[in-house]
C-alpha positions in Angstrom: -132.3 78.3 31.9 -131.4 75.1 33.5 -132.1 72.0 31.8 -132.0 68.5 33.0 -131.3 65.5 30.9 -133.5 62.7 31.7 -131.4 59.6 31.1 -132.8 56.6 29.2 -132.8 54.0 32.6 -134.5 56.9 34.7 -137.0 57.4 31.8 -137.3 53.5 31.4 -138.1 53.5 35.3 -140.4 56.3 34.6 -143.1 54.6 32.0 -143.0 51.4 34.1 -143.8 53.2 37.6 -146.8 54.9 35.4 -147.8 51.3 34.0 -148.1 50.4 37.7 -149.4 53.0 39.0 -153.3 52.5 37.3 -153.8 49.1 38.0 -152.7 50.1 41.9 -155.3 52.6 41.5 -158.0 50.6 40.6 -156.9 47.5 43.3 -157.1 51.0 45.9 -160.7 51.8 44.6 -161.8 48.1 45.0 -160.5 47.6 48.3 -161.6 51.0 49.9 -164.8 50.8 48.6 -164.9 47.2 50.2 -164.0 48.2 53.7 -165.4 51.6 54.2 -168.5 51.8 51.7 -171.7 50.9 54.0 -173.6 49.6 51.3 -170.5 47.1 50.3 -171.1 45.6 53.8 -175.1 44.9 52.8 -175.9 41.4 52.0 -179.3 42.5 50.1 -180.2 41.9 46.4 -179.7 45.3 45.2 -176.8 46.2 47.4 -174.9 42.9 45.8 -175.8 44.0 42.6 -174.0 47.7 43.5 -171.0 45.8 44.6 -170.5 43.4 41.6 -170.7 46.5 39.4 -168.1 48.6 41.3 -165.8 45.1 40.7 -166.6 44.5 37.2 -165.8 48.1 36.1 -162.5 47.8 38.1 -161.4 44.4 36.4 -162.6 45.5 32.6 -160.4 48.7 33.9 -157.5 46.1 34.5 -158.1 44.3 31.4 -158.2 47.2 29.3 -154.9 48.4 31.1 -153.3 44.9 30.5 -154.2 44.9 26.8 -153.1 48.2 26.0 -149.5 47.4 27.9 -149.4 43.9 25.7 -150.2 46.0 22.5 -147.5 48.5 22.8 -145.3 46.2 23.7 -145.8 43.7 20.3 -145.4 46.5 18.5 -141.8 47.3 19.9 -141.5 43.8 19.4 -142.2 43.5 15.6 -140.5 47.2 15.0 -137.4 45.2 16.8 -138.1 41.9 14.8 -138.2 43.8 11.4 -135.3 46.2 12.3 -133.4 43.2 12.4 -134.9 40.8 9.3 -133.6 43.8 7.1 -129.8 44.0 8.4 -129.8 39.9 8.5 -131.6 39.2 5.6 -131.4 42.5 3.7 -133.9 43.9 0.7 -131.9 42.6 -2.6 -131.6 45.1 -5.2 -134.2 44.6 -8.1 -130.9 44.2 -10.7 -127.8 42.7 -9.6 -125.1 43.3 -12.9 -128.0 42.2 -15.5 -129.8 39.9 -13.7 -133.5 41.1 -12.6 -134.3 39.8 -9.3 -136.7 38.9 -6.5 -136.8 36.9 -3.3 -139.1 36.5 -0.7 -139.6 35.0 2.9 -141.8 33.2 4.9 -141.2 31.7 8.9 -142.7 28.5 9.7 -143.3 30.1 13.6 -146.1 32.3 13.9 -145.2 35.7 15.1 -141.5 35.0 13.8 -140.3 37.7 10.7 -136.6 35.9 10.2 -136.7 31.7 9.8 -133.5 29.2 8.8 -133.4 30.1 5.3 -130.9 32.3 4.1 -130.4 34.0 0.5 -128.0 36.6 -1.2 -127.3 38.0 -4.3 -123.5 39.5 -5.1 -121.7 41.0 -7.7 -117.9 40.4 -8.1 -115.3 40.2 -10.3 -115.5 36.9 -10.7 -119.3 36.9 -11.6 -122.5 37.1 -9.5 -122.6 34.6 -6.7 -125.5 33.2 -5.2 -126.3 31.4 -2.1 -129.1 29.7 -0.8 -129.4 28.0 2.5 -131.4 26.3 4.7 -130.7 25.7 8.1 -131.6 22.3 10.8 -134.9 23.9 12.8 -137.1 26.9 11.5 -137.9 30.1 13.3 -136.1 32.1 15.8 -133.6 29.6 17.1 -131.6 29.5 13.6 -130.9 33.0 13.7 -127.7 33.5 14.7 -126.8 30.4 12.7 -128.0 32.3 9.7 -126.1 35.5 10.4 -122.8 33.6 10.9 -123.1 31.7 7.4 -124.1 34.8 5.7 -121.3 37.3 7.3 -119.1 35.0 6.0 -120.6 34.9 2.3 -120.5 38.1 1.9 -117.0 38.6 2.8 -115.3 35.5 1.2 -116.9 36.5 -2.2 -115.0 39.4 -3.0 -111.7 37.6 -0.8 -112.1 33.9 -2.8 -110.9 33.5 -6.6 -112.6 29.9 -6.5 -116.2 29.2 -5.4 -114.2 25.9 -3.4 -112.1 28.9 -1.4 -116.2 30.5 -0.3 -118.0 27.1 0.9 -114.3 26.1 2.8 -115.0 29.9 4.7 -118.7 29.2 5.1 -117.4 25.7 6.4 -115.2 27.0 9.0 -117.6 30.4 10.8 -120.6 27.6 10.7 -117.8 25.8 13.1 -116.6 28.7 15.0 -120.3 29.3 15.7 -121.5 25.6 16.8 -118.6 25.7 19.2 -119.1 29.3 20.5 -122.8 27.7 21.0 -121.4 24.5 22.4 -119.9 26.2 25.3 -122.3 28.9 26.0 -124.7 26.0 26.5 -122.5 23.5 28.4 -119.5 25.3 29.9 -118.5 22.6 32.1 -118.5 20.2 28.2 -116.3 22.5 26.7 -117.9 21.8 23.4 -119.3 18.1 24.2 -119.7 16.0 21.2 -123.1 14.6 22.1 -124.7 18.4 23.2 -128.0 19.0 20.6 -125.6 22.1 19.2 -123.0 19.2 17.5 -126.5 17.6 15.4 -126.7 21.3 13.9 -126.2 21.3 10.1 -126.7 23.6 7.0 -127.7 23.1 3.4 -125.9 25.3 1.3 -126.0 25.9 -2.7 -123.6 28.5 -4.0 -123.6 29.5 -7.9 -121.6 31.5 -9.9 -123.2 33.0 -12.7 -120.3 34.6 -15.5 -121.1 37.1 -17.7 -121.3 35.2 -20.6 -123.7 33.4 -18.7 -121.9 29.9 -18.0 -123.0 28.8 -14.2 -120.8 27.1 -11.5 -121.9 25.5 -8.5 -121.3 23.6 -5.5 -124.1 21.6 -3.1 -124.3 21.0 -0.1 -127.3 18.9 0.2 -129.9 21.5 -0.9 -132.5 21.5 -3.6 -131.3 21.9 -7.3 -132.7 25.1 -8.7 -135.3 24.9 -11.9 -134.3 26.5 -15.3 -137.2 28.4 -16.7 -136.8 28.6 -20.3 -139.7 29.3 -22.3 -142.3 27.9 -21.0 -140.0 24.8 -20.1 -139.5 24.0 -16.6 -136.3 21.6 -15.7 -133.9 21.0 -13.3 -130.4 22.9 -13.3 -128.4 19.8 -12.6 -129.0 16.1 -11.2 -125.9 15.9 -10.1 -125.3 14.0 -6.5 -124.6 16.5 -3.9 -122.0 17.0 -1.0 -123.2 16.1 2.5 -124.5 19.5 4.5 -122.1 21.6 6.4 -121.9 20.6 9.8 -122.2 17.1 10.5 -118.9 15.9 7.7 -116.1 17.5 6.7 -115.7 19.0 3.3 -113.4 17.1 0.6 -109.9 17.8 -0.1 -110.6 19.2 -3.4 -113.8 21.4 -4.3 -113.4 22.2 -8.1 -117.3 23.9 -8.9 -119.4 21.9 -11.2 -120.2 23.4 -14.7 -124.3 22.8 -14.5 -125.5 24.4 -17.8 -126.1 28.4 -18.9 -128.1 31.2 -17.8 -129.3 32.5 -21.3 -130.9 36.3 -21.9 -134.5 35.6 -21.1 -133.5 32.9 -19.0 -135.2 32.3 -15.2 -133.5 30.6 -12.3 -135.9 29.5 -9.6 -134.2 28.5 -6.0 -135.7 27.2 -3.2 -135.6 25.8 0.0 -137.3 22.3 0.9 -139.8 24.1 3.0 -141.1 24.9 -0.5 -141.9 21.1 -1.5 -142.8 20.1 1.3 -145.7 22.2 1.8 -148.7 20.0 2.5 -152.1 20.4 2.2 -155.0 19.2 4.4 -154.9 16.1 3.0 -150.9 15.8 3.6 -150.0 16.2 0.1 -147.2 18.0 -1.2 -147.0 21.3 -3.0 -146.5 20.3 -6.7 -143.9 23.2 -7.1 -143.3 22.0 -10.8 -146.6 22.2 -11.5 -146.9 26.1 -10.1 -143.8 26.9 -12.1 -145.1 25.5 -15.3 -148.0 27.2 -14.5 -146.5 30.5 -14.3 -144.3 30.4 -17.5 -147.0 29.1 -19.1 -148.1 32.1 -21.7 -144.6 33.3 -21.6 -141.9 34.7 -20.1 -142.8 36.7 -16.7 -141.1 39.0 -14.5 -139.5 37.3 -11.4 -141.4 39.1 -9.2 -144.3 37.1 -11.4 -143.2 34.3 -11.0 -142.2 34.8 -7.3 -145.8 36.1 -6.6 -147.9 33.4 -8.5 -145.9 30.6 -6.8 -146.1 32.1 -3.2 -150.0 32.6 -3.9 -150.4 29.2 -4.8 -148.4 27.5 -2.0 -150.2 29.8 0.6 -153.3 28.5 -0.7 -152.2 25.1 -0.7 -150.9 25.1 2.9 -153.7 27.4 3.6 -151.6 29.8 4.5 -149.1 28.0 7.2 -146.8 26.1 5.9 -144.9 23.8 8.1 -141.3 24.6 8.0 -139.4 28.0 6.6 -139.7 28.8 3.1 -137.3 30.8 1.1 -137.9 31.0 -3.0 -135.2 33.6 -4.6 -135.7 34.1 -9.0 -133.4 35.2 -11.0 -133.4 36.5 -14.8 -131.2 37.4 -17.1 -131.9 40.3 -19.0 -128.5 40.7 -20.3 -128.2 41.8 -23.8 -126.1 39.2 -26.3 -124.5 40.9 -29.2 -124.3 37.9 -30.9 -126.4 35.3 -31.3 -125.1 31.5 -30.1 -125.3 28.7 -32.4 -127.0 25.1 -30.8 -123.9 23.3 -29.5 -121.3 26.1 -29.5 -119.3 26.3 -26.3 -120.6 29.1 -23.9 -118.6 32.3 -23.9 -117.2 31.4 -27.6 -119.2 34.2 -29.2 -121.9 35.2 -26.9 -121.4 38.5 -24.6 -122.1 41.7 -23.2 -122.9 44.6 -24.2 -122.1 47.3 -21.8 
């Protein structure tokens, strides 16, 4: 037996000569009927009637044809779109070494799966390291802006001793990818200073959680995270942050700011701005406070309770389109002290793990 290998372009060739070939049938029907049919040729009542019928049934047959082609194709397109929101933005595990966590995200452009924001979750020797990102634009056109910062994360976290060493690396792809950008768009430039690509920027927060649950952290012009402890909602830090990456060069030193503890039973809620900015119909925005006291307040919740009564509550309050990208990422820790820390005492004194 012979067989005979039907490669992909002939195949490709194939479906789209058969996705011709109906609507070519049905212009054929309408056009021979026109000429040769007697009755076509009539300029009577009934034999218009005849005649408007024979072209209605042939356009519905088009439409039907056209819908059917734009169907399949939208759902190649979201099987494409999602393919690639999970290798960008991959599923994080529900436990990352002792900390429980969820993360969810939501495009500003409709039919979009992957916005600006950007989120991961590491373990490494030196701790779990976080990072949470928001980049200049929403939807589609931040893509590849978001897989060059987070390529780079997740290599210089396991490379970089120092949280400083990770944000210089994150630094320096976001630059190698503005200028690959630069000249794709104006090759003639050679990375001209005044092209859109040189206004692109980044907002970057990267924390370093320890295992005796002291936390690190450097800003780059994004949101603080909250500490949910209790039913007590505040802010991680206050602490002025670095310009974003992009537009200003980082400092010559980048020593990572101690900005409190992460407790067992403690919550960490990140965010991007797309989050308080939300607006209503009325243009006011989404009281994220508010929803986070909310949700802690008859206890401690899961963080994917927390994630989901927050998300609920800005959907409704946006009514259900937000106007820029919206990233939220929670994070618990349900690590188990042996000893229990005095008010005061230094972190990592007594407190640790139990493994």
């Amino acid at each position: 037996m012979i067989r005979i290998r039907v490669g992909v372009p002939y195949r490709r060739r194939l479906r789209r000569s058969l996705a011709l070939g109906l609507p070519a049938a049905w212009g054929a029907v309408a056009i021979t009927y026109k000429l040769t049919c007697p009755l076509a040729q009539h300029t009577e009542l009934g034999a218009r009637i005849v005649t408007s019928a024979v072209f209605f049934a042939v356009g519905t047959g088009l439409v039907l044809h056209v819908r059917r082609s734009v169907l399949v194709e939208l759902r190649q397109v979201r099987k494409v779109a999602g393919a690639a929101q999970e290798a960008l933005l991959r599923p994080l595990p529900p436990r990352v070494d002792g900390l429980a966590v969820a993360a969810a995200q939501l495009s500003a452009e409709r039919g979009a799966f992957v916005g600006g924001d950007l989120y991961e979750v590491i373990a490494t020797e030196h701790g779990v390291r976080v990072v949470m990102g928001d980049v200049r634009g929403h939807g589609l056109a931040a893509i590849g802006t978001v897989a060059a910062v987070l390529g780079s994360f997740r290599e210089a976290v396991h490379d970089e001793c120092e949280l400083g060493g990770v944000l210089r690396r994150l630094e320096r792809a976001l630059a190698r990818h503005l200028c690959e950008r630069a000249r794709a768009g104006h090759p003639s430039a050679g990375g001209d200073p005044d092209s859109p690509v040189a206004e692109e920027f980044v907002t970057v927060l990267l924390l370093e959680i320890r295992p005796d649950g002291a936390v690190s952290a450097l800003n780059c012009g994004h949101p603080w995270p909250y500490l949910l402890r209790g039913s007590r909602v505040e802010p991680l830090a206050v602490a002025e942050p670095l310009p974003p990456l992009g537009p200003f060069p980082l400092p010559a030193e980048l020593p990572a700011e101690p900005v409190g503890e992460l407790l067992p039973g403690d919550t960490l809620f990140l965010h991007t701005d797309g989050a308080e900015d939300g607006r209503d119909a009325h243009g006011r925005f989404f009281p994220l406070v508010e929803a986070l006291t909310a949700a802690v307040r008859d206890g401690p919740r899961t963080p994917q309770g927390v994630l989901g009564a927050v998300y609920t509550r800005l959907l409704r309050h946006t009514g259900g389109s937000p106007g820029d990208d919206v990233a939220m990422l929670v994070l618990r820790n349900d690590r188990i002290s042996a000893a229990v820390r005095q008010p005061g005492e230094p972190v990592g004194h007594r407190a640790h793990r139990v493994t």
